[in-house]
C-alpha positions as CSV (number, residue, x, y, z in Angstrom):
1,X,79.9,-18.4,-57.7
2,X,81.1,-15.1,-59.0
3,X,78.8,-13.1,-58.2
4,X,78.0,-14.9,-55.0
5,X,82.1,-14.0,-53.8
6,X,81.5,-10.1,-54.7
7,X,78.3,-10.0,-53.1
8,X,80.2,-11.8,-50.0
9,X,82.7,-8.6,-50.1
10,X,81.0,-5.9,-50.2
11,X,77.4,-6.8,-48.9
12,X,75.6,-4.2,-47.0
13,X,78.0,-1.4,-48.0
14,X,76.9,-1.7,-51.6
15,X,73.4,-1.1,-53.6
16,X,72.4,-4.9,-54.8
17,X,70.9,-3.5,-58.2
18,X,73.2,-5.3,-61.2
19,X,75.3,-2.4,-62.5
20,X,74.8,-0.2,-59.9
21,X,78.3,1.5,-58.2
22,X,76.6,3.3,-55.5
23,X,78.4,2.1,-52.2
24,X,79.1,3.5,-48.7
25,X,82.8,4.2,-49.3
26,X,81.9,7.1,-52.4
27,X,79.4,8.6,-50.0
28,X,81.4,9.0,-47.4
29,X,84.3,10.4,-49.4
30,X,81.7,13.1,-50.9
31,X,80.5,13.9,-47.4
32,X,84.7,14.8,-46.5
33,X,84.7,16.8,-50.1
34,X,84.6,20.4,-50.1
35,X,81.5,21.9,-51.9
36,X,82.1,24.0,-54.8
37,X,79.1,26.4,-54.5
38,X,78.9,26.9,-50.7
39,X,82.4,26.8,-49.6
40,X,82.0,24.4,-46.9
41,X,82.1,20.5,-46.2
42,X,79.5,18.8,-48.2
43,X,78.4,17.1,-44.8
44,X,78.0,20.7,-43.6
45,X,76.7,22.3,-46.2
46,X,72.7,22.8,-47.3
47,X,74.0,20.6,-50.5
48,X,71.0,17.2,-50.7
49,X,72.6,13.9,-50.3
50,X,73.1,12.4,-53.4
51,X,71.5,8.8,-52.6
52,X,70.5,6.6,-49.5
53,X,70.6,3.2,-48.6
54,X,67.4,0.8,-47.7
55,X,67.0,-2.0,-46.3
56,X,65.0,-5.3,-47.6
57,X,62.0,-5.2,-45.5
58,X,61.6,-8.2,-43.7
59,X,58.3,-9.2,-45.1
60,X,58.2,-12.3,-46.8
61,X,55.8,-10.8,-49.7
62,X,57.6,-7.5,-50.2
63,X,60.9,-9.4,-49.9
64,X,59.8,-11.6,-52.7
65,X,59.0,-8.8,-55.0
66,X,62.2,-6.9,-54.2
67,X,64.3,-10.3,-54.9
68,X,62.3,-10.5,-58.6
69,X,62.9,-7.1,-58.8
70,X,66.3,-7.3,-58.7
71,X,66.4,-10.4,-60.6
72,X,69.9,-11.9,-60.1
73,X,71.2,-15.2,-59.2
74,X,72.3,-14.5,-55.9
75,X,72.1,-11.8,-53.5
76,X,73.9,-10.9,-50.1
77,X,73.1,-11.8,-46.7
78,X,72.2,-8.1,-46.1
79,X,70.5,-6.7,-49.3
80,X,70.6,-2.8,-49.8
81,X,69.0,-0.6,-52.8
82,X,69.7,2.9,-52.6
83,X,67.0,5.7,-53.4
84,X,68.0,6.1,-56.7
85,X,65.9,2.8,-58.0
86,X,62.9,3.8,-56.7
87,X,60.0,6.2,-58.3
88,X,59.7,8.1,-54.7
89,X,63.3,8.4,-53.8
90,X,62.5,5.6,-51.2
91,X,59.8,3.0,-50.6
92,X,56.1,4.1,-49.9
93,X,53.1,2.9,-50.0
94,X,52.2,3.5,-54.0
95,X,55.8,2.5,-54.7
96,X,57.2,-0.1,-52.5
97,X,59.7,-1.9,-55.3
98,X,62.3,-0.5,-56.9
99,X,61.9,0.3,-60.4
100,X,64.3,2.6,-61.9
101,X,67.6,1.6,-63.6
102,X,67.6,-1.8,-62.6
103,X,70.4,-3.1,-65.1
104,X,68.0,-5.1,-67.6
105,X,65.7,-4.4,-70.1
106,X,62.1,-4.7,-68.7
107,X,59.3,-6.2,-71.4
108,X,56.2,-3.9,-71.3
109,X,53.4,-6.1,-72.5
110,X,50.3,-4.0,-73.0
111,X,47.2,-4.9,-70.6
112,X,44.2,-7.1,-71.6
113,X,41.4,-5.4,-73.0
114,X,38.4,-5.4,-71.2
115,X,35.3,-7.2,-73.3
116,X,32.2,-4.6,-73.0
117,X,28.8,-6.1,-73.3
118,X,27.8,-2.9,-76.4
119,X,30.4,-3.3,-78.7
120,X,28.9,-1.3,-81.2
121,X,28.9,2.0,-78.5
122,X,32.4,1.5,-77.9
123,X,32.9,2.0,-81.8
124,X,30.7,4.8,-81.9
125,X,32.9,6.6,-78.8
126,X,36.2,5.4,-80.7
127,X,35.2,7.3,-84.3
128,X,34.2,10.5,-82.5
129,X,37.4,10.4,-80.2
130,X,39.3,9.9,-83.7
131,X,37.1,12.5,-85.5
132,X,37.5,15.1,-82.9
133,X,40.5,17.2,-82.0
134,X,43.3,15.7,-80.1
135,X,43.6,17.9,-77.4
136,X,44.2,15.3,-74.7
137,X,47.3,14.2,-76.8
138,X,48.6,17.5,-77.0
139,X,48.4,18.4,-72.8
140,X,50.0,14.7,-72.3
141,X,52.7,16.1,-74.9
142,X,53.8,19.5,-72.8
143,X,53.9,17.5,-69.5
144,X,56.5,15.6,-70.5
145,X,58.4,18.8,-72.0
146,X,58.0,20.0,-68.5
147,X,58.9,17.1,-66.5
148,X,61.9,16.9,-68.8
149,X,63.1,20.3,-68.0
150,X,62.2,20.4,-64.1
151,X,64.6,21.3,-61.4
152,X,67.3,19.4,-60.0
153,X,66.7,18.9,-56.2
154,X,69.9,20.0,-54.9
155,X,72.4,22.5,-56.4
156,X,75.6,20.5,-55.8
157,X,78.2,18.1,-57.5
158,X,75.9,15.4,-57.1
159,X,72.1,15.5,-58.4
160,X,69.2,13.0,-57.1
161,X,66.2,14.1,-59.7
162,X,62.8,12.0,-58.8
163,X,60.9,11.8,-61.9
164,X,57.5,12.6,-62.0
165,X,55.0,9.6,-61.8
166,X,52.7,8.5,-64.7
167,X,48.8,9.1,-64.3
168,X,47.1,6.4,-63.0
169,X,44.7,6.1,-66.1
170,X,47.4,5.0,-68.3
171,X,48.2,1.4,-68.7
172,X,51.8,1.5,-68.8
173,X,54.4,1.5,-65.8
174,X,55.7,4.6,-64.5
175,X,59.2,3.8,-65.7
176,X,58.6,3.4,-69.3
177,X,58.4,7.4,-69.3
178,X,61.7,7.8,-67.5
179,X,65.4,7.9,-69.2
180,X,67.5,5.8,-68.3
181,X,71.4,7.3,-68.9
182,X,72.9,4.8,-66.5
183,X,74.4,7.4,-63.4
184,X,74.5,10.5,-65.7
185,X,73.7,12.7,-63.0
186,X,76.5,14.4,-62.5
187,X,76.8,15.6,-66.0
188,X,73.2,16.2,-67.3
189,X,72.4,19.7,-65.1
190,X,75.5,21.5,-65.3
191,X,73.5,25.1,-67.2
192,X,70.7,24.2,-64.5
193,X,73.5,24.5,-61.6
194,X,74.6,27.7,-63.0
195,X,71.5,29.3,-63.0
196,X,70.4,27.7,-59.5
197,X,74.0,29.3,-57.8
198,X,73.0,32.5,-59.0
199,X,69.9,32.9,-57.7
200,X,70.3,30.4,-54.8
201,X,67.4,28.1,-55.0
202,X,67.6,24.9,-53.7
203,X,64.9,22.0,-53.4
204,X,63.7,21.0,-49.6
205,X,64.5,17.6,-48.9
206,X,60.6,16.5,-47.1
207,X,58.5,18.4,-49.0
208,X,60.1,19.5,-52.6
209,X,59.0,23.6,-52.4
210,X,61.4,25.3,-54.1
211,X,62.7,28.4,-51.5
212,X,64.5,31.4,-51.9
213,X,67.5,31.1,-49.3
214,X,69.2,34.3,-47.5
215,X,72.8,33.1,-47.3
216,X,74.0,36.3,-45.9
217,X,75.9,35.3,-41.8
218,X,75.7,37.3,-39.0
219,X,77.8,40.0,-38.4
220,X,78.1,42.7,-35.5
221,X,78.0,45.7,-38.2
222,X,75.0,44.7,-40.0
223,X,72.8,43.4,-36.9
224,X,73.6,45.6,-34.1
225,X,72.7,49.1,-34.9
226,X,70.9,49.9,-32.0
227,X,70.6,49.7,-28.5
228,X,67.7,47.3,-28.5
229,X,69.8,45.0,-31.1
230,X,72.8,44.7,-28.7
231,X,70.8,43.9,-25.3
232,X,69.3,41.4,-27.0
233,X,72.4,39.7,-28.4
234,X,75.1,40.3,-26.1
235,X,72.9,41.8,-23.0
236,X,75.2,45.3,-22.7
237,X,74.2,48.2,-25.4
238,X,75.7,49.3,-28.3
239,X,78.3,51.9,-27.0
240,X,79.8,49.2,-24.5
241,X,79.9,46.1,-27.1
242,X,82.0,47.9,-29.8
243,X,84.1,49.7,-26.9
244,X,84.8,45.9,-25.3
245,X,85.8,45.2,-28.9
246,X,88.3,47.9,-29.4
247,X,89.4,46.9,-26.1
248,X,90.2,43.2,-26.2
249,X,91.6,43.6,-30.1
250,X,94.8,44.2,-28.6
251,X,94.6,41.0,-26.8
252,X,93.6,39.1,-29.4
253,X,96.3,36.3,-30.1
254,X,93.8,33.6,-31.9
255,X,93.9,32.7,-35.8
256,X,90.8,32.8,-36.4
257,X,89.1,34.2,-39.5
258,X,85.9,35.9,-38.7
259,X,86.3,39.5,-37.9
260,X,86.9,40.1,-34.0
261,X,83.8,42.1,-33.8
262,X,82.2,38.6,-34.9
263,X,83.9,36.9,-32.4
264,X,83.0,38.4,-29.1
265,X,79.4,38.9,-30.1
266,X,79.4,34.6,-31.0
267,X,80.7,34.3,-27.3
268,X,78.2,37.3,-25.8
269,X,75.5,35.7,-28.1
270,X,76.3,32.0,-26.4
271,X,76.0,33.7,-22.5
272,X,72.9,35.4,-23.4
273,X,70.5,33.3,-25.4
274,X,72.1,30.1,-24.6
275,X,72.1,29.0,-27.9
276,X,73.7,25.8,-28.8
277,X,77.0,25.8,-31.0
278,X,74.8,23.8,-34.3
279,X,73.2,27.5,-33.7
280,X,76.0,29.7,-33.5
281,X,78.1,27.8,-36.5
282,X,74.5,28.3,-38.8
283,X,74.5,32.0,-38.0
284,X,78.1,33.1,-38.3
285,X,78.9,30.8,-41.3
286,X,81.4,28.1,-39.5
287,X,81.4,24.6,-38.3
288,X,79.7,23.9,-35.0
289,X,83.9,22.7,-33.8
290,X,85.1,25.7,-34.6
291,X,82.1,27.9,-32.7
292,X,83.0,25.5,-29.9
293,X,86.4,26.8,-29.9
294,X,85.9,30.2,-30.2
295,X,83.8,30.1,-27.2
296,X,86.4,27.9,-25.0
297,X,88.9,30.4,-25.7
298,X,87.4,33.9,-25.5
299,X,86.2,32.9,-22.5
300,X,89.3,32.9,-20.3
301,X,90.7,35.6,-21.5
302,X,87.7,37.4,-21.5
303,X,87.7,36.6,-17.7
304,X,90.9,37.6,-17.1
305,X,90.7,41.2,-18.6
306,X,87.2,41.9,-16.9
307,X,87.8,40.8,-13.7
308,X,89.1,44.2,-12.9
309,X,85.4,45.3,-13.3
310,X,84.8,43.3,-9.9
311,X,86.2,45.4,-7.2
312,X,85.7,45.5,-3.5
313,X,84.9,49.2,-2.8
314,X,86.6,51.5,-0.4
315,X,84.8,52.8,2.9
316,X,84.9,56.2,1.0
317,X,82.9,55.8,-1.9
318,X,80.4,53.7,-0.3
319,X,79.1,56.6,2.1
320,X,79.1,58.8,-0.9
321,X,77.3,56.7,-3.3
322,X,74.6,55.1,-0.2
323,X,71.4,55.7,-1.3
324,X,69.0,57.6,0.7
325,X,66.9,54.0,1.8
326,X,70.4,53.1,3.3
327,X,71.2,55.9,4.9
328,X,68.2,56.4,7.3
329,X,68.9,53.2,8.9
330,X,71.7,51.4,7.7
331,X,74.5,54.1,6.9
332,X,77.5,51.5,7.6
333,X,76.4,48.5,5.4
334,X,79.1,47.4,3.3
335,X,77.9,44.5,1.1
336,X,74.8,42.7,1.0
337,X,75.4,39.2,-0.2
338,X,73.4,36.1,-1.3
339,X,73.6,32.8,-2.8
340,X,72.1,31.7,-6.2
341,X,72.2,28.4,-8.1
342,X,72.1,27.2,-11.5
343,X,70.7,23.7,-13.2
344,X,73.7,21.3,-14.4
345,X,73.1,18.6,-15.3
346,X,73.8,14.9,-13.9
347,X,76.9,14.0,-13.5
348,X,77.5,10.2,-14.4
349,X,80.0,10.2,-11.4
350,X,77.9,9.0,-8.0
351,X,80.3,11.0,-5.6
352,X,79.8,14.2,-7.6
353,X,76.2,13.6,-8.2
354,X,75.9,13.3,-4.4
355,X,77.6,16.5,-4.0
356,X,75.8,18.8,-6.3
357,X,72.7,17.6,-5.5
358,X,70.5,20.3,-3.7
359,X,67.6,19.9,-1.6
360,X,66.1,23.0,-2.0
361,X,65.9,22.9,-5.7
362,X,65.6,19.3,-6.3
363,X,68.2,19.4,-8.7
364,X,71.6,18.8,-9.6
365,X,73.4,22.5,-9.2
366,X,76.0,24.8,-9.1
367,X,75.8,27.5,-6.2
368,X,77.8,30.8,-6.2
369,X,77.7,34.0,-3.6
370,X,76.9,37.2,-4.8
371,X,77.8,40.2,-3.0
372,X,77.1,43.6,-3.9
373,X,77.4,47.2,-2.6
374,X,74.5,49.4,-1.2
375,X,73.9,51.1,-4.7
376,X,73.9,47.9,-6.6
377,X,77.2,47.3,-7.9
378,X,78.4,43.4,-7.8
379,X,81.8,43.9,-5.6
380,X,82.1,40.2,-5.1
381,X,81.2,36.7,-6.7
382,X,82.4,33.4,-5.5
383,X,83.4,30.3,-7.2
384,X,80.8,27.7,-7.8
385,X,80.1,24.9,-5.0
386,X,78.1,22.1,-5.3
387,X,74.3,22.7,-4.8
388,X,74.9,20.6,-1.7
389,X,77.2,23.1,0.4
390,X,75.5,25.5,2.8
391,X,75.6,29.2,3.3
392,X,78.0,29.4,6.1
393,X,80.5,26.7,4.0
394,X,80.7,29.6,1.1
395,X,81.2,32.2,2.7
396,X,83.7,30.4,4.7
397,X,85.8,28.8,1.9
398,X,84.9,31.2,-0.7
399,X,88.3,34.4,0.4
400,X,84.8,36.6,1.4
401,X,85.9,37.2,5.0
402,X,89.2,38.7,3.6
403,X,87.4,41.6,2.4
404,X,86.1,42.7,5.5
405,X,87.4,45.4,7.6
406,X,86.6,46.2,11.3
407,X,83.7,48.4,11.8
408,X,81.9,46.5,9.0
409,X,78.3,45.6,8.6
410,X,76.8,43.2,6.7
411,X,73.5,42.5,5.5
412,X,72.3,38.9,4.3
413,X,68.9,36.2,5.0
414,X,68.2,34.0,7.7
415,X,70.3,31.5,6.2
416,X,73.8,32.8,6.6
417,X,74.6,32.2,10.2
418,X,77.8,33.3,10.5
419,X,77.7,35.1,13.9
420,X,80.7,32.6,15.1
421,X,82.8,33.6,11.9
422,X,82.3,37.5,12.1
423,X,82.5,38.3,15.6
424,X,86.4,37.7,15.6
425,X,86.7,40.3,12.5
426,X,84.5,43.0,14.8
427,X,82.0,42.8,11.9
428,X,78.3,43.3,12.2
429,X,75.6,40.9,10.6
430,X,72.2,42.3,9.9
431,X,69.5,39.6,9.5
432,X,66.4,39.1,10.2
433,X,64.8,37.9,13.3
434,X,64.4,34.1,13.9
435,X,60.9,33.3,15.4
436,X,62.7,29.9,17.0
437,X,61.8,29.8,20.6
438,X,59.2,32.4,20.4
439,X,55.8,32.2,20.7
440,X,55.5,35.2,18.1
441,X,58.2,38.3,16.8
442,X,58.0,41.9,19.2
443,X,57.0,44.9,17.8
444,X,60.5,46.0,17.5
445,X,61.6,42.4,15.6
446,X,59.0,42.9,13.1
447,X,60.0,46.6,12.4
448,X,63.3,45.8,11.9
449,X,62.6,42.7,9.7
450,X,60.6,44.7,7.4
451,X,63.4,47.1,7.3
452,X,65.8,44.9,6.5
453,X,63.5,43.0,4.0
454,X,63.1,46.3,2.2
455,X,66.5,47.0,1.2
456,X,67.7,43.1,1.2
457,X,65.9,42.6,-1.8
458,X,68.2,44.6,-4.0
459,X,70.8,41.6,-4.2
460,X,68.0,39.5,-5.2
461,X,67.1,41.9,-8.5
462,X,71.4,41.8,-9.2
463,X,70.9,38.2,-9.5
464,X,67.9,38.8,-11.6
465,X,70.4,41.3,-13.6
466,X,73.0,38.4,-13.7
467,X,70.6,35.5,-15.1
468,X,69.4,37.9,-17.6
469,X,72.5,35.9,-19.0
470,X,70.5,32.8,-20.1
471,X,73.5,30.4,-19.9
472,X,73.1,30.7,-16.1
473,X,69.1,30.5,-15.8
474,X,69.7,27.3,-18.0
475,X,71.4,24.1,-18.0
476,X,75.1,24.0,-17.6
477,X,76.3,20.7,-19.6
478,X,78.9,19.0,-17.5
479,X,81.6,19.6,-20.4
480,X,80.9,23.2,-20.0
481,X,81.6,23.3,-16.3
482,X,85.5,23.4,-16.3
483,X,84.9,27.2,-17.9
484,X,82.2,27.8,-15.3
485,X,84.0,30.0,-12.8
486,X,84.8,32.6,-15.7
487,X,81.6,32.3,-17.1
488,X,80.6,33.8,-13.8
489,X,83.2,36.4,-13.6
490,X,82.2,37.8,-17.1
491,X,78.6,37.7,-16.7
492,X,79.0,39.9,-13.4
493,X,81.4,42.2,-15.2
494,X,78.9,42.6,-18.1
495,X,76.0,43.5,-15.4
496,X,78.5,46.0,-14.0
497,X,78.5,47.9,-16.9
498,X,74.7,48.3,-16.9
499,X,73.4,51.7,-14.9
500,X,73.0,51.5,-11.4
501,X,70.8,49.5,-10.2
502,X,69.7,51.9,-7.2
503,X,68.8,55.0,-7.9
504,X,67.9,58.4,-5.3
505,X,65.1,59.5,-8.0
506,X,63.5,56.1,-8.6
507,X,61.9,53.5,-5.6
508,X,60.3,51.3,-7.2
509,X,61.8,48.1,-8.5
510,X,63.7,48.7,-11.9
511,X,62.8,46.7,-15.2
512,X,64.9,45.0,-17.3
């Protein structure tokens, strides 16, 4: 009746095995400790766990052999054995019951021997085996020396070692050959853990290879050394990363403890590969929390600092820095401008899913206008909109038309018809022709739609520039899309810093 209250108590957050202590409330508490040889939370760290529960299969024969295996009186409604009771760390197919430090003394009673029909050439066999040398004795012998000084499978405060199974031409069970201390994990490896923290080997969990881990983070010294390095992590090159660096260290207000080189290549490294925060905390060394935090608030004051990057050119310097395809035909353009869009995903909200859903891409989206100046440079970029909003609603609620100045032109596709909005402002909109109403374009139409084609297409290679930024050729969580509109405004200011786009000496289209 004993038993059967304690059982009552604690059942299914405790192993079942009689003498066993191994419970759900110490596992936890060692997940929330701090690890002693990596530094970090054991939950966090590469540390193995020390044991896991399993469940009574539901089978009535296995459950049978697991209730004599466990041999007591009575047993919870929800019956748990964790992995430290079985040969395999866990039930498989060889090993299904657990065996291993089951709180009684097991009887071993040798197998039957089998009666052979020649008794007299099993005598023979038996005085040359004796007669002979006892080789196969002394090989049995050094297995167990090695078994006995194998590796522990995780370097940590805690210590799961799976002995080594038994052949299966011996007679005995597999768990006469193991020792049983009774829990002495934690003390029987301690020279073993010494020598494995030096050299930092650890154990995989799956497979048991032993590996030879690099635990050296990344770091913006040691990784970006040349240009290539930094346009692949952060998308600028080497000279403009360490001079954004120098230049927001005097901003920098946040208590963090990486090195603020670290810090704005974590944030340059999430805009450009996209790479989750699990990623980022692996690489640099922190918790996934933390990376997230770093991110949320470089991210704003990045925005703020490079915004001045984003400026709407004077008259002046865009007539001297047109490009020579501009100025045979379209000397006065002032900005070309464009929408793009980028995946988010679904919001659980039916009004907002409604209103970010966009027929052309089929998908849930944020849209943004881009506008940029003759020779390439982004001058203007909008706040985002839901995929649903049209052309003529952007540029109408997106500040665009303040910009504009009498005498203006501007240069967009077919779908910005904004005649009605520019005529007031005395601003010109170059487009190309509409075939509605027409049986077919005049000579004149299709010359001036090529035209117009030919140099359009520049804004459509910034954009290319701009979602060279994976975070905006991805998916854009819905938690990520409160920091969206500075994620924009840094990814442009970034692109700005590239060389121009347009270039006198080079027509053809230019590679990224």
């Amino acid at each position: 009746m004993d038993s059967g209250k304690k059982y009552k108590k604690g059942g299914g957050s405790s192993c079942a095995v009689n003498g066993c202590c191994n419970n759900r409330r110490k596992l936890n508490l060692w997940k929330e400790s701090m690890c002693e040889i990596h530094g970090q939370f054991h939950e966090d760290c590469a540390c193995l766990i020390p044991y896991k529960f399993h469940l009574m299969p539901s089978d009535c024969q296995i459950r049978a052999e697991w209730t004599k295996a466990i041999n007591r009186k009575t047993l919870p409604k929800t019956v748990f054995v964790c992995s430290e009771h079985f040969l395999d760390g866990l039930p498989t197919e060889r090993n299904p019951f657990p065996k291993l430090k089951m709180g009684y003394e097991r009887k071993v009673t040798p197998g039957r021997r089998k009666i052979h029909k020649h008794d007299s050439d099993v005598k023979k066999r038996k005085l040359i085996d004796c007669d002979g040398d006892n080789s196969d004795f002394e090989e049995l012998d050094l297995s167990l020396e090695v078994t006995d000084q194998s590796l522990p499978e995780a370097v940590c405060s805690f210590n799961v070692v799976n002995p080594t199974t038994s052949c299966a031409s011996t007679q005995y069970e597999e768990a006469d050959f193991v020792l049983h201390n009774e829990h002495s994990y934690a003390h029987a490896w301690t020279d073993l853990q010494d020598k494995c923290a030096q050299t930092n080997l650890t154990l995989t969990e799956e497979k048991g290879v032993q590996i030879k881990l690099d635990v050296g983070t990344m770091s913006a010294t040691r990784h970006i050394v040349t240009d290539s390095d930094s346009l692949l992590y952060t998308g600028v090159t080497k000279e403009v990363f360490f001079t954004l660096v120098e230049c927001m260290s005097q901003f920098n207000t946040f208590s963090f403890q990486l090195d603020i080189a670290d810090q704005i290549m974590l944030v340059l490294m999430r805009l450009k590969l996209n790479l989750i925060f699990q990623d980022l905390g692996r690489r640099f060394g922190i918790s996934d929390s933390l990376a997230c935090k770093m991110f949320n608030s470089w991210i704003p004051l990045l925005a703020d600092k490079l915004k001045a990057l984003i400026i709407w050119l004077p008259r002046e310097t865009l007539r001297d820095c047109c490009p020579e395809s501009f100025r045979e035909n379209y000397p006065r353009t002032t900005c070309i401008i464009d929408c793009a869009e980028t995946f988010i995903q679904r919001p659980t909200n039916l009004k907002s899913r409604g209103e970010t859903y966009s027929n052309y891409k089929s998908h849930n989206t944020a849209k943004y206008m881009v506008g940029i100046s003759p020779h390439g440079q982004i001058m203007f970029i909008s706040k985002a909109f839901g995929g649903r909003a049209s052309d003529k609603f952007i540029v109408e609620k997106s500040g665009f038309l303040d910009y504009l100045l009498p005498g203006d032109e501007i240069m967009a596709d077919r779908g910005f018809t904004i005649e009605d909005l520019l005529f007031p402002r005395r601003v010109k909109l170059n487009i190309p022709s509409f075939t509605k109403g027409k049986p077919q374009l005049s000579a004149e139409d299709v010359t001036s739609t090529r035209r117009i084609a030919r140099v359009r297409i520049h804004v459509e290679r910034a954009i290319r520039r701009l979602k060279v930024f994976k975070i905006l050729s991805g998916t854009v969580p819905v938690s990520s899309l409160k920091l969206f509109d500075d994620i924009l405004i840094v990814c442009s200011a970034l692109v700005n810093l590239k060389y121009d786009l347009i270039r006198d000496t080079c027509t053809e289209e230019d590679t990224e």
